[in-house]
C-alpha positions in Angstrom: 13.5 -24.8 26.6 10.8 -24.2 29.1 10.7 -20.3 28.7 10.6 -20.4 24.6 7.8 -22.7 24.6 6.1 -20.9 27.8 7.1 -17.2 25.7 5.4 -19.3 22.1 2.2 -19.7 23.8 1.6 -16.8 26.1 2.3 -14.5 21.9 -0.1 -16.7 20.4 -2.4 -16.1 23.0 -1.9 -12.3 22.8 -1.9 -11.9 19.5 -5.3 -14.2 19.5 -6.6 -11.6 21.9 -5.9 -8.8 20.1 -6.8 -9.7 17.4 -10.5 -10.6 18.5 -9.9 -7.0 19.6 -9.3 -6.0 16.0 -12.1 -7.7 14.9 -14.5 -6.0 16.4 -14.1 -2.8 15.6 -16.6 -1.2 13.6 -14.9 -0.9 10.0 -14.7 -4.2 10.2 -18.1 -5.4 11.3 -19.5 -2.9 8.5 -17.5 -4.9 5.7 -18.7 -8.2 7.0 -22.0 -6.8 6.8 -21.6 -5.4 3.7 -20.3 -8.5 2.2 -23.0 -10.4 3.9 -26.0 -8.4 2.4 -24.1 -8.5 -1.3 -24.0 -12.3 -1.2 -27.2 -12.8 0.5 -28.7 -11.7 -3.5 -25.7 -12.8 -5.4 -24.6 -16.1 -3.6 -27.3 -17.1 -1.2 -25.7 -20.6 0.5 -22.2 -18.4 0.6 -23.8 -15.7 2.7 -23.3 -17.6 6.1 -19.9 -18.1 5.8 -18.7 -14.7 4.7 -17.7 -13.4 8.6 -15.7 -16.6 8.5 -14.0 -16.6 5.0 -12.8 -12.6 5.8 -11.9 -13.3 9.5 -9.6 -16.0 7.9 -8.1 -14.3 5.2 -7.8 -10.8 7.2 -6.1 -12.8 10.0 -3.6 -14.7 7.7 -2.1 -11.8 5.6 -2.4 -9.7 9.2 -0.2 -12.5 11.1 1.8 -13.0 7.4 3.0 -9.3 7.7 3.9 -9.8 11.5 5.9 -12.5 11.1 7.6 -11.2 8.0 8.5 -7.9 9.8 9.4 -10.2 13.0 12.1 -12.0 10.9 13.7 -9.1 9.2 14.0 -7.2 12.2 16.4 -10.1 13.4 19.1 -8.8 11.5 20.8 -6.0 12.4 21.6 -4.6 9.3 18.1 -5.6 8.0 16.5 -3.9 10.9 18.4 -0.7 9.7 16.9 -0.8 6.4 13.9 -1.7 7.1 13.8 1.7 9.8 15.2 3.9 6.8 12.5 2.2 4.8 9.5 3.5 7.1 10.9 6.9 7.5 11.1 7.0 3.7 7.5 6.5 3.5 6.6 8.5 6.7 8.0 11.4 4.9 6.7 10.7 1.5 3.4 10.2 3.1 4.1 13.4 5.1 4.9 15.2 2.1 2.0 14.0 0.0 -1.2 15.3 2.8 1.0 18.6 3.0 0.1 18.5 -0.8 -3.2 17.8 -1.1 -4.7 20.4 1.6 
């Protein structure tokens, strides 16, 4: 019992590291930006809270998806569709730059 719980906190402390990782990069501190100037003339008392409101919302759908992929890749037979899936879209994706240049 030990181990899970000592394995549950040492993820969620990686996965808050990276992701303060993530959020500093410079798409991201461009949007906040962004966002911050538009509502600084739109919605004036908003404006302070805008890093917060998309640092919230961008972290729960990221963690959503990663948790979602995390439990259908339990299932063997799952975990095979959900690799036929990606190559699927790898090669559509492929197929689709190959198209345009």
């Amino acid at each position: 019992m030990a181990s899970t719980e000592l394995l549950s906190w040492s993820g969620l402390g990686l996965m808050g590291l990276l992701g303060l990782r993530h959020g500093f990069d410079p798409d991201h501190i461009a949007v906040i930006d962004g966002l911050g100037l538009r509502f600084e003339g739109q919605r004036p008392r908003l404006s302070p809270w805008v890093g917060t409101l998309f640092s919230l919302g961008h972290g729960g759908l990221v963690t959503l998806i990663a948790v979602a992929v995390s439990l259908l890749s339990r299932d063997r037979s799952c975990r095979l569709r959900w690799k036929s899936w990606v190559r699927g879209c790898r090669w559509r994706c492929c197929s689709w730059a190959r198209s345009i240049s």
